[in-house]
N, C-alpha and C positions, 0 to 999 in steps of 0.2 A: 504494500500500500504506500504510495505519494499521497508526501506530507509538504507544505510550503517552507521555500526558504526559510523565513523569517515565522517561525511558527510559534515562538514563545512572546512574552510580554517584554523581553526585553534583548540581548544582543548575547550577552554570554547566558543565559539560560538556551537560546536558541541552539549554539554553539554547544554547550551540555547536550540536548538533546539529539542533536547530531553524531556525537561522539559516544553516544550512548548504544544509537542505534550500530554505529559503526563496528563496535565493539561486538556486540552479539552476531552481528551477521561475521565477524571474524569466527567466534568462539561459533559457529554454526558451519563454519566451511575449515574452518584447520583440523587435520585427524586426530580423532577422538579414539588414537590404540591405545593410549597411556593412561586413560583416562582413567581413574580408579574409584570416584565414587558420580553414577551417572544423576541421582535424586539431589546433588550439591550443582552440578550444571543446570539443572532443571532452573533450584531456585535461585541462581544468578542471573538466569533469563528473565527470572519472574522481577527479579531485585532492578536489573537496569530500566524498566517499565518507570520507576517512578522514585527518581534520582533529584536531592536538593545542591550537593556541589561537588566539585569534583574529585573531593578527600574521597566521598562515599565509591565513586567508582573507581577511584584508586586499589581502594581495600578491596570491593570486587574482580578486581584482576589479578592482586594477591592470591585470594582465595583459590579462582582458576587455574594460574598458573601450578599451585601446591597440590590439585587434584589431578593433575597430570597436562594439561593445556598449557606447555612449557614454550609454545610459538608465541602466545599470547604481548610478551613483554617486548615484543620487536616491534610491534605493529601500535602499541597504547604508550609507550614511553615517549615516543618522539611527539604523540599528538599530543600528550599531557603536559610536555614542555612548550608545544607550539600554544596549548590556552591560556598557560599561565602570563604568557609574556604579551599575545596580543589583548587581552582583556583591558594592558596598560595603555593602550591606545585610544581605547573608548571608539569602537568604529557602531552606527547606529543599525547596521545590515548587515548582513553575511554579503550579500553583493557587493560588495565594497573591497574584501579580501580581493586582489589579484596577485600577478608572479610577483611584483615590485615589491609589495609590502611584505610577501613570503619568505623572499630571499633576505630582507632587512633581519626579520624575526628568523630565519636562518643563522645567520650568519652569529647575531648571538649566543642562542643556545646550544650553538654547536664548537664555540670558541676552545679551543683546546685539545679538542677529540682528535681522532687519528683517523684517517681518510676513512678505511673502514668502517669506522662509529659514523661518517657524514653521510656516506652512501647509504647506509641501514634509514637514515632519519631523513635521506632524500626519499629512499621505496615508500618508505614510511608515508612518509607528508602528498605525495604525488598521487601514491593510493587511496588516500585519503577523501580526496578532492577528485577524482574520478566516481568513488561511489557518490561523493556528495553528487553528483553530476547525474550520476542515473537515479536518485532515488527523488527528487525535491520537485516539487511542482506549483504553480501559482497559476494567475489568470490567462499567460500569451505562454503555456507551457515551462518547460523545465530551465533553469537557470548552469548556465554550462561555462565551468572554469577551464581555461586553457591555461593549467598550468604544468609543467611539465619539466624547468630546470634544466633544462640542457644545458642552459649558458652560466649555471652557477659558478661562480667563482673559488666558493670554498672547496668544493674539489678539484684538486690539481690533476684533470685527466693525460695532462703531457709530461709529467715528470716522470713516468718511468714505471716499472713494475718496483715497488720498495722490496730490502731484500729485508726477511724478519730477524726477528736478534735471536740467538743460538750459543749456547755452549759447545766450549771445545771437548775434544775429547778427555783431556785433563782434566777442565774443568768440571765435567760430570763426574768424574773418579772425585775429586773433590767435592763436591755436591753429595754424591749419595754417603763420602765417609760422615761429615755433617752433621746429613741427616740420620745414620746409623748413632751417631751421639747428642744427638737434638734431645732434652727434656721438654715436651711439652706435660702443662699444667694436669691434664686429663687424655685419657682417649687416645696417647701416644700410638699403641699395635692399630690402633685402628687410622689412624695421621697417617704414618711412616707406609701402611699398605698401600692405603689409596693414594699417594704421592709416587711411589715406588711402581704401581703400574702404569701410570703416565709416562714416566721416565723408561720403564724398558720395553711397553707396547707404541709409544705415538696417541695412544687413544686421546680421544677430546674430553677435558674437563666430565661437562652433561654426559657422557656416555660409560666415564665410571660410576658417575653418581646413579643410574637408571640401572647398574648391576643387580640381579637378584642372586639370593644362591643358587635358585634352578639355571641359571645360566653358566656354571662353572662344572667343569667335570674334567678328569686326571685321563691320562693315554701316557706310563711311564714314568719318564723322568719331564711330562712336560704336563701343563695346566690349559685346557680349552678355554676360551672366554667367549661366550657367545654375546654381540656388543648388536644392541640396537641404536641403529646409524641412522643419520638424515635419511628421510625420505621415507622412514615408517619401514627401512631392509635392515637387513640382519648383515654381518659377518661375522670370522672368527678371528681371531688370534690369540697368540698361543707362549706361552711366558714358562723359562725353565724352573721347575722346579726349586732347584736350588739358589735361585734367586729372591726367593722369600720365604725361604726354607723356615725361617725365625719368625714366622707370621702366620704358619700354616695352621695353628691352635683357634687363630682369630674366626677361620669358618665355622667353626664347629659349636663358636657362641650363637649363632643366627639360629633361629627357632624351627623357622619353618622354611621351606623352598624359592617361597612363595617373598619372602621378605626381602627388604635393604640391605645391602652389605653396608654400605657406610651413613647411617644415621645418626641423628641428634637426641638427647632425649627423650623427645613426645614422638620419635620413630619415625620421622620425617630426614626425606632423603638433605643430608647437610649442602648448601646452597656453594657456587660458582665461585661467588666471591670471598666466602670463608677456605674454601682449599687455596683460592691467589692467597689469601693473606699468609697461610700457613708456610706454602712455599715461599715465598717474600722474604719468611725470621729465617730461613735457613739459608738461601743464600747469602742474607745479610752477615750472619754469624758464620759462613765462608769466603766473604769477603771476596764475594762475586756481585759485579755493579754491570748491568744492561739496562738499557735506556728504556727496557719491559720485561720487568721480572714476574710475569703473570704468568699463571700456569701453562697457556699456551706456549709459551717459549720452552718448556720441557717436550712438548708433543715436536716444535720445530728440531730442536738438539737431537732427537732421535730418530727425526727422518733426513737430517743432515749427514748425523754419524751411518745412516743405512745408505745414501749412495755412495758415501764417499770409500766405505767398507766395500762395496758391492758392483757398485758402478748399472745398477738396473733399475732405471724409470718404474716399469711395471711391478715391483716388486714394491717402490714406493709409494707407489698406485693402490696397490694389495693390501699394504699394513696399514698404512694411514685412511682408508675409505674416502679416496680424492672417486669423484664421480668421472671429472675429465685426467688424462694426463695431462693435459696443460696447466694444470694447476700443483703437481708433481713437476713440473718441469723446472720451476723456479731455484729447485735445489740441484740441480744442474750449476748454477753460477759457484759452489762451493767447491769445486773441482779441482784441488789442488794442483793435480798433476798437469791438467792443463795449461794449469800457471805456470808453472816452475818449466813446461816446455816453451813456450811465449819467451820465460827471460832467458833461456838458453839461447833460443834464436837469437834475442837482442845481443848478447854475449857474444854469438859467433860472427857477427856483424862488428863488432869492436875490436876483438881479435883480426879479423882478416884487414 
């Protein structure tokens, strides 16, 4: 059902209600395989119906996201920042937002971020404004934003593929002794695991936190990991045994099959930004300093250390659950030997 731009009593309650809708029709089309309690979505559907400001639907995406709707915070973060700033505007229509003003309110809230974080809250914003586009209706029909960002400035589409920050190979000998003598406060066997498979699988943050025990099972001297990937697919990988030989007791506290491997308290799976922090004290107190010490830089160091060990694209393709090789290919520039034959050539040019 079309609903009029301007449908509320006043500019940012219309904007709420937009955002409301936008939200549900997200939480109604992103897959619901995660999802773990389906009567909690229900009443979130029923809760965004009748929304006073935007704390309220904050905490309703909380909610979602914690019930397994873990796409949810891509799509509502960027707009929750895009209301809080244009509200300061005081514009008296939603007709009134176009690219100019977008890109203004761009450009702030995104001050700092890393191209990455800009492009997420470009999809973000663009998408946004496409559905506003097919859903709003008034007297001479539907009111249609062209907005689209091409010409954005805050992304720097010409400067290059960036290459990501990565430990060396020492450096991760160093890293995991560390962390073999890391004291945290609580929950150490349970830290030092889940750190520890990042570091010798590539897996993604989200994708050890989504471990169950039923997804683990032994062949030898080696550990299956069955890893639910983007796009709602499965793979495996496969971690030796005696690589957490000292943590192998920690499965056997999990209850049921069915459960968390690595939870908090109230059994909820421990969040993205509490593992960065974790890995953060320990390279600190190894006195390893990169320009992003966030846990994805362990997933990068291990698919660094596997071509440069290996020399096989498809194989970094394989561990790390890259959909394209092109997106494996960027660890191609790590190539020592490549180098070191370049300065030879330079070398035999000097000499001759």
């Amino acid at each position: 059902m079309k609903h009029p731009l301007d449908c509320e009593d006043n500019f940012s309650n219309s904007l709420l209600f937009w955002i409301a809708r936008y939200l549900k029709h997200k939480l109604n089309s992103l897959s619901n395989k995660l999802l773990e309690k389906a009567e909690e979505l229900r009443e979130i559907n029923i809760a965004l119906n009748a929304l006073h400001n935007i704390e309220e639907l904050d905490e309703l995406a909380k909610k979602a996201r914690n019930i397994g709707m873990i796409g949810i915070n891509t799509y509502f973060n960027p707009i929750k920042k895009f209301y809080e700033q244009i509200i300061h505007y005081k514009p008296y229509s939603l007709k009134q937002i176009d690219e100019e003003l977008v890109i203004e309110i761009l450009s702030t809230i995104t001050a700092g971020l890393s191209d990455a974080s800009k492009k997420n809250y470009k999809i973000a914003i663009v998408n946004f404004f496409k559905y506003l586009s097919s859903q709003n209706k008034d007297e001479e029909g539907s009111h249609y934003y062209e907005i689209e960002l091409k010409n954005w400035s805050g992304l720097n589409s010409s400067s290059g593929t960036k290459l990501p920050e990565y430990m060396s190979e020492e450096q991760m000998k160093l890293f995991l002794s560390t962390l073999n003598d890391f004291q945290y406060k609580s929950n150490s066997d349970r830290n030092k695991l889940a750190i520890k498979i990042i570091l010798f699988t590539g897996v993604r943050v989200n994708e050890v936190l989504r471990l169950r025990l039923k997804d683990i099972s032994y062949e030898n001297d080696l550990i299956s990991l069955r890893i639910h990937a983007k796009g709602n697919k499965y793979r495996v990988v496969l971690l030796n045994v005696n690589s957490i030989k000292e943590h192998l007791e920690y499965f056997k506290q999990i209850a049921s099959p069915d459960d968390y491997l690595f939870t908090n308290k109230q059994g909820k799976p421990l969040t993205q930004a509490y593992i960065s922090r974790l890995i953060e004290n320990v390279l600190m107190q190894a006195g390893i300093r990169k320009e992003k010490n966030g846990a994805h830089m362990l997933r990068h160091s291990f698919a660094t250390l596997l071509y440069k060990k290996e020399k096989d694209l498809l194989l970094v393709q394989e561990a790390l659950g890259h959909a394209s090789l092109n997106t494996s290919r960027i660890y191609t520039h790590f190539d020592n030997d490549k180098l070191k034959l370049a300065a030879k050539i330079a070398n035999n040019l000097k000499n001759d």
